[in-house]
C-alpha positions in Angstrom: -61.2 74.6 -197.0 -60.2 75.9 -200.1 -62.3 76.3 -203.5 -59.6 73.7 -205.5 -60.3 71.2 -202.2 -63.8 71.9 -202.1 -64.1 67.9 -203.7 -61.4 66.8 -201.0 -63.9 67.7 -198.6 -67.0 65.8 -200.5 -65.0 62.6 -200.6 -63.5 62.9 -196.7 -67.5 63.6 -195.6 -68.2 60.8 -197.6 -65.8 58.4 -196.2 -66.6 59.5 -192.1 -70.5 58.6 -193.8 -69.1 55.2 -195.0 -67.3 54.8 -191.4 -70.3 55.9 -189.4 -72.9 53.6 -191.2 -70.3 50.9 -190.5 -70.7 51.5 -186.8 -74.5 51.3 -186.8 -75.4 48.5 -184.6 -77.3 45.6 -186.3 -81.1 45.3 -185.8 -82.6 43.7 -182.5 -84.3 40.6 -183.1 -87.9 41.6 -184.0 -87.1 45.3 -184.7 -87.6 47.2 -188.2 -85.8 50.1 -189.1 -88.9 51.7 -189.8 -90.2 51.3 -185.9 -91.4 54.8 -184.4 -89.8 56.3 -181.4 -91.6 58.7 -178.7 -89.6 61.6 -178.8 -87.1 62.1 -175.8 -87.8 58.9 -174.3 -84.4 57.4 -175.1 -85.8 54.3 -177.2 -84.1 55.3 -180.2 -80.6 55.5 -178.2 -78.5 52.8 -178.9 -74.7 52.3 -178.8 -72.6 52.7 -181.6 -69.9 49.7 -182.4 -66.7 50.2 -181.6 -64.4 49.7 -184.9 -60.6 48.8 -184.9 -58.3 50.1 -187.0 -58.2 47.2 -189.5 -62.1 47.5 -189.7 -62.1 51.4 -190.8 -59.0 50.2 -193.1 -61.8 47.7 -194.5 -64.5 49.5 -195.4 -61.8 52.8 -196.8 -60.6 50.0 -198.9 -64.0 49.0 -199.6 -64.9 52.4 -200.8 -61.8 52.7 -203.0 -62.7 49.6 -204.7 -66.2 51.0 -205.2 -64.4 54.2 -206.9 -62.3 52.1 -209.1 -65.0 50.1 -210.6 -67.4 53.2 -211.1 -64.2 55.1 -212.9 -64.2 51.9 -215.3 -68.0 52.1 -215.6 -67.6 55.9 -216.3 -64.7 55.1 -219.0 -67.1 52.3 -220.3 -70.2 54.7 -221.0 -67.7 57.1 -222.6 -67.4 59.8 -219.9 -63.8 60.0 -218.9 -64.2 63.0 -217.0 -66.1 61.3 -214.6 -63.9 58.7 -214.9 -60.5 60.5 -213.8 -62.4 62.5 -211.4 -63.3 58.8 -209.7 -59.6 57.6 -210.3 -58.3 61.1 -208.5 -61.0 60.2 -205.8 -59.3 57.0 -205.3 -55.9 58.1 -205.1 -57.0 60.3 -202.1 -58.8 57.4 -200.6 -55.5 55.1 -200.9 -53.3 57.9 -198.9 -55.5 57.6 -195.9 -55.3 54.0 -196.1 -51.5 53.8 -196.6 
């Protein structure tokens, strides 16, 4: 990608993050996150949910909200660089979600 879309790229790696931690099963009854796992004995493997579309449209939206509100944090705290690189985040966010 180019250098001016280098912080395209950050915010699209951040959403397919945001997406793929939404797909993360819950925790079995009586399971911790912190459990150890033989290595290669296929304990650790578990299947990934399935989102629909309205679900990934959910938690984009849910990460443009985040956005908005730290860009009005950002202005807040007086650092409206910060703040319009947020609100120029978000705008990228909404085009995938429209």
């Amino acid at each position: 990608m180019k250098e001016g879309r280098s912080s395209e790229a950050k915010l699209i790696r951040a959403l397919v993050a945001a997406i793929d931690n939404a797909e993360a099963p819950p925790l079995r009854a009586g399971e911790r996150a912190t459990d150890q796992h033989r290595f290669h004995d296929g304990s650790a493997e578990v299947e990934r949910l399935s989102l629909t579309s309205a679900q990934v449209r959910a938690v984009l939206v849910a990460e443009m909200q985040e956005h908005e509100r730290a860009a009005a944090e950002m202005s807040r705290v007086g650092r409206p660089d910060r703040a319009d690189a947020l609100h120029a985040e978000t705008l990228l966010v909404r085009r995938y979600i429209e």
